[in-house]
N, C-alpha and C positions, 0 to 999 in steps of 0.2 A: 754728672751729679757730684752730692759732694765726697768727700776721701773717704769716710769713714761708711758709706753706702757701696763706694766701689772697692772696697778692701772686703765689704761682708758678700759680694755678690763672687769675688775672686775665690776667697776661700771657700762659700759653698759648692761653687761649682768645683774648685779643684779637689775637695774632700767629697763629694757622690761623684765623681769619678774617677779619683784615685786612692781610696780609704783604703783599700785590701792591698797594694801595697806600700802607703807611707804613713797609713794610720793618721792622728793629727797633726802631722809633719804636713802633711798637704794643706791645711788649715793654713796654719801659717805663711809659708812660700806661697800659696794663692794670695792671701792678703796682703801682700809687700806685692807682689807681681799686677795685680787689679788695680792698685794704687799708680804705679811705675810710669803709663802715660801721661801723668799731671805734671811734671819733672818739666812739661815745657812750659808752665806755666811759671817757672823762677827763670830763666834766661828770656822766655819772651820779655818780662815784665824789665829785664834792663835793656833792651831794645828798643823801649817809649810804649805810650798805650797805645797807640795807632799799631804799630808793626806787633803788638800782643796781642792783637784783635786775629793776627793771618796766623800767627806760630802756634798759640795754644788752640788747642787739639786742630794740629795740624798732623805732621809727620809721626806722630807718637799714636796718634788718635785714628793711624789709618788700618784698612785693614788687611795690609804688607807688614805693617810694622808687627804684629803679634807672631806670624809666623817663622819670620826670618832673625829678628832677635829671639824671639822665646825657642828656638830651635840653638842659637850659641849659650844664650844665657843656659838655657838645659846641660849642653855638654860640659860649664865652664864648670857650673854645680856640680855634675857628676864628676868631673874629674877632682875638682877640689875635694870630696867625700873620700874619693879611692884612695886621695894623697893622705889624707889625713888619717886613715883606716887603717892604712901601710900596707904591704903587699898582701898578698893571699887571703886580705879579711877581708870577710862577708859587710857588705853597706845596706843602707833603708832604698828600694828600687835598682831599678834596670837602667839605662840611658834612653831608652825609648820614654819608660814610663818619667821619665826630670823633666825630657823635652816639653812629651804632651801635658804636663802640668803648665808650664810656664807659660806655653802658646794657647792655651787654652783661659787661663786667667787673664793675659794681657787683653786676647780678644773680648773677653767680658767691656775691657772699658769703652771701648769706643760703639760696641753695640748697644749698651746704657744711655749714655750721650745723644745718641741717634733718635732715643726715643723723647729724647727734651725739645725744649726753642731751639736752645743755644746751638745745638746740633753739633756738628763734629763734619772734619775734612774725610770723607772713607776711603778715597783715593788719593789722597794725598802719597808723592808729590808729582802722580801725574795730570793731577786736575786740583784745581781750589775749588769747586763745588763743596756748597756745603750742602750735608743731608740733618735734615732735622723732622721729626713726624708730630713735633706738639703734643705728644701723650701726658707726659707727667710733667710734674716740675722740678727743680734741680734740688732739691729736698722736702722729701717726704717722708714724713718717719715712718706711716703705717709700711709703708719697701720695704723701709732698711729694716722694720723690724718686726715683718715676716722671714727676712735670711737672719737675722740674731737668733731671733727662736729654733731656727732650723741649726744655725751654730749650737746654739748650748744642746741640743736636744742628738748632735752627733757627738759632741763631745761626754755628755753624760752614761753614752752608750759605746763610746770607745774601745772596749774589749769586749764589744758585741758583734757575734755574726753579722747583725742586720746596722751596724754604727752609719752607713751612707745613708739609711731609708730618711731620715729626719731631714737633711740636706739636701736629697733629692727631690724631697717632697716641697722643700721651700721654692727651689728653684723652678719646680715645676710653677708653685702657685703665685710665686716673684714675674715668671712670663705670661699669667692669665690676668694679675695686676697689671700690667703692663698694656697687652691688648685692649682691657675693658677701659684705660686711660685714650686710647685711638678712637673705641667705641665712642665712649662721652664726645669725646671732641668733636668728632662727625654729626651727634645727632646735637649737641648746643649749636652747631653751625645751619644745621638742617631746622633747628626751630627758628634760629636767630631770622633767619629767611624767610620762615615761614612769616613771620609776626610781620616782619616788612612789608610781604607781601598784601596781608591782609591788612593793613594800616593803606593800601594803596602805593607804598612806594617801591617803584621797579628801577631796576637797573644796577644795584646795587652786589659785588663782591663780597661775599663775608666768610672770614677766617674766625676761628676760635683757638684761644690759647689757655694754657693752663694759669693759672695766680701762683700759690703757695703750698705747701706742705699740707694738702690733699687733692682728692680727683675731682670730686664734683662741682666745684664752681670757676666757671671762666672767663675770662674777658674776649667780648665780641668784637670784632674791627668788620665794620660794613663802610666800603669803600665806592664811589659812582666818579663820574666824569667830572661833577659841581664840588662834592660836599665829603665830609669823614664824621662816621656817627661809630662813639663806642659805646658799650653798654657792658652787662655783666649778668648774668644767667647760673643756675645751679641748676645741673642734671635731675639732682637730690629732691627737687620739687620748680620744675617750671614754673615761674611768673612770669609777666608781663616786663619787657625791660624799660626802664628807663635808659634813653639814650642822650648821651653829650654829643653835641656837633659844632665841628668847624669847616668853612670854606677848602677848599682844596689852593693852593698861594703856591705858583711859580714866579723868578722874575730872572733877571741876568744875571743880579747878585748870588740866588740861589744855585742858579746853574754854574757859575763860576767856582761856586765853594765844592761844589759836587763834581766838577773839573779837577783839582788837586787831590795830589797823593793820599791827602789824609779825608779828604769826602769821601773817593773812589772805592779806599778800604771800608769807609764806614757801610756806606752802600751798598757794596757786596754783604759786608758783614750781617744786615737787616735783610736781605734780600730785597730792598728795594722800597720794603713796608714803613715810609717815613713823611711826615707832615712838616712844613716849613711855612715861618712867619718870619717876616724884618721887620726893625724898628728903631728906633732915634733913642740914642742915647749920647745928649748932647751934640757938639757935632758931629758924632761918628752916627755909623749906620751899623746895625748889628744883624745878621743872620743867625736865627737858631732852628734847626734841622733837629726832630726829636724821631725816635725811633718806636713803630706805633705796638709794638706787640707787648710792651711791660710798661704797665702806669697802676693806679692804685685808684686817679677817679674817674667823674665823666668826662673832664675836656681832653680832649685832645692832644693837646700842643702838655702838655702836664705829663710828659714822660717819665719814667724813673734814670733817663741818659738819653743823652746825644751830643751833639756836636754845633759848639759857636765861631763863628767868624766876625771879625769890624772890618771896615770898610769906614776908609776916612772921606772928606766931604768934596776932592776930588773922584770919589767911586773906586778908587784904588783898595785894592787888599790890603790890610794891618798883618803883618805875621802870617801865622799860619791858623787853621782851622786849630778848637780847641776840644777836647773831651767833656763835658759836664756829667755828676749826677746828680738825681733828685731822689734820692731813697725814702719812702716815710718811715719817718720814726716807730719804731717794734718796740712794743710793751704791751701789758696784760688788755687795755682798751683796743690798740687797732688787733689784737688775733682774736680776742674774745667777738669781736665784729666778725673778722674775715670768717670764723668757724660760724656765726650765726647766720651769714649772708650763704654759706654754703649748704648747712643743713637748716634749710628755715621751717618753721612750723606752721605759718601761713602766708599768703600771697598779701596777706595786707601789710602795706607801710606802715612806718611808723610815724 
């Protein structure tokens, strides 16, 4: 998710379990430590976009890397505190209680992450699996700001007995947000079916993913042997979807591009969830391979990213395979949509 979500989810947790003793010292060092596994995302990104697609949340994002760094980075803290304290003075915490702060905030991020698309490596680097559960999307503000409120509400109470209750309670209701985002997913997938089925068409695979910065409305991918139908559903109030559909299009071309280093990654990277068309542009031949789980309409092939290859007019590969995106343009029309399409007032069209 984004920094500023994983920096509030670091400090609440590290401040409701460690307020009594670093008080909102734990605030702080949680939110630089929650943040710390995104660090791979400025060296991936000078290794090209193809090899930033394996690094970021890779090794940073696993979940070894919380323990084993947040266990040195703990001791590095505490030793730096001692030094600077000078001998025989008293410092804020123990070396147990530095460590479990820092191992504890790190592992916030890649459990966050886990809960998006994008997902995250959790084994990394003994497997490239990626895990990802589709609950939320990669910002949300009602999240980040049920732990904001939980922030100000520990720090307002800061020389209060009870200073963690606020934070603990966020975190509590930061992980029932969470789940009911899993819930939604399952039953828009379980309606998406339904509707299928009752429409008569059988055979059909359907995933549901999240959109944008809220839970209840999602993009459907109903995938068969022939055809790719998406459509878009709100939990919020079921209607009837409207579904885009495209043929399903293999060819050599396509397979060839999905042969090279930079298909190979793309592909893992989707988990495999991607549509492909060719087509003439001038003499060349172009492959574009779109990736089906982030788009904004109903076609298909109208991804928000994926990956172009040419092929000139002997069938031979041009370069190398390319990244593209299609982002829609953000402004007060297309969210004022997305929020109306998610909380609608009635099943009629417009």
């Amino acid at each position: 998710m984004d920094p500023i979500t994983q920096a509030a989810l670091g400090a609440a947790v590290g401040h409701a379990a460690f307020h009594r003793q670093l008080g909102t010292k734990a605030m702080a060092i949680g939110a630089l430590a929650g943040m710390l596994p995104d660090v791979d995302s400025f060296y991936g990104a000078l290794e090209g976009p193809f090899a930033q697609l394996v690094l970021h949340r890779g090794i940073t994002h696993s979940v070894f890397f919380g323990p084993l760094v947040g266990t040195v980075a703990g001791w590095f803290w505490w030793c730096f505190l001692r030094w600077r304290a000078g001998p025989d003075q008293p410092i804020a915490g123990s070396l147990p209680v530095w460590i479990g702060l820092f191992v504890a905030a790190l592992l916030t991020h890649p459990l966050l992450d886990w809960f998006t698309t994008f997902g995250t490596q959790l084994l990394a680097p003994f497997a490239r699996t990626r895990f990802a559960l589709d609950g939320v999307a990669v910002v949300d503000p009602a999240y980040t700001a049920i732990l904001g409120l939980g922030l100000l509400g520990g720090w307002y109470l800061k020389d209060h007995a009870r200073a963690g209750w606020p934070t603990l309670m966020a975190v509590i209701i930061s992980v029932a947000y969470l789940l009911l985002g899993l819930r939604i997913n399952d039953l828009a997938a379980q309606e998406a079916q339904r509707q299928l089925t009752a429409a008569g068409l059988h055979g059909y695979t359907v995933r549901a993913y999240p959109t944008m910065l809220q839970l209840p409305h999602r993009r459907v991918v109903a995938t068969s042997a022939d055809e790719v139908r998406v459509g878009y559903l709100s939990m919020w109030r079921p209607c009837e979807i409207e579904w885009g559909n495209a043929a399903t299009f293999t060819s050599p071309n396509v397979e060839a591009v999905l042969a090279t280093r930079e298909g190979g990654i793309y592909a893992w990277f989707s988990g495999g969830r991607l549509i492909s068309r060719e087509f003439n542009d001038g003499d060349d031949l172009v492959v574009k391979i779109v990736d089906l789980r982030y788009g904004y309409t109903l076609d298909p092939m109208d991804g928000m990213w994926g990956i172009r290859a040419r092929f000139n007019s002997e069938g031979k590969l041009i370069g190398m395979p390319e990244r593209f995106r299609n982002r829609p343009v953000v402004n007060g029309e297309t969210l004022g949509k997305l929020f109306a399409d998610a909380f609608p007032k009635s099943c009629e069209r417009s």
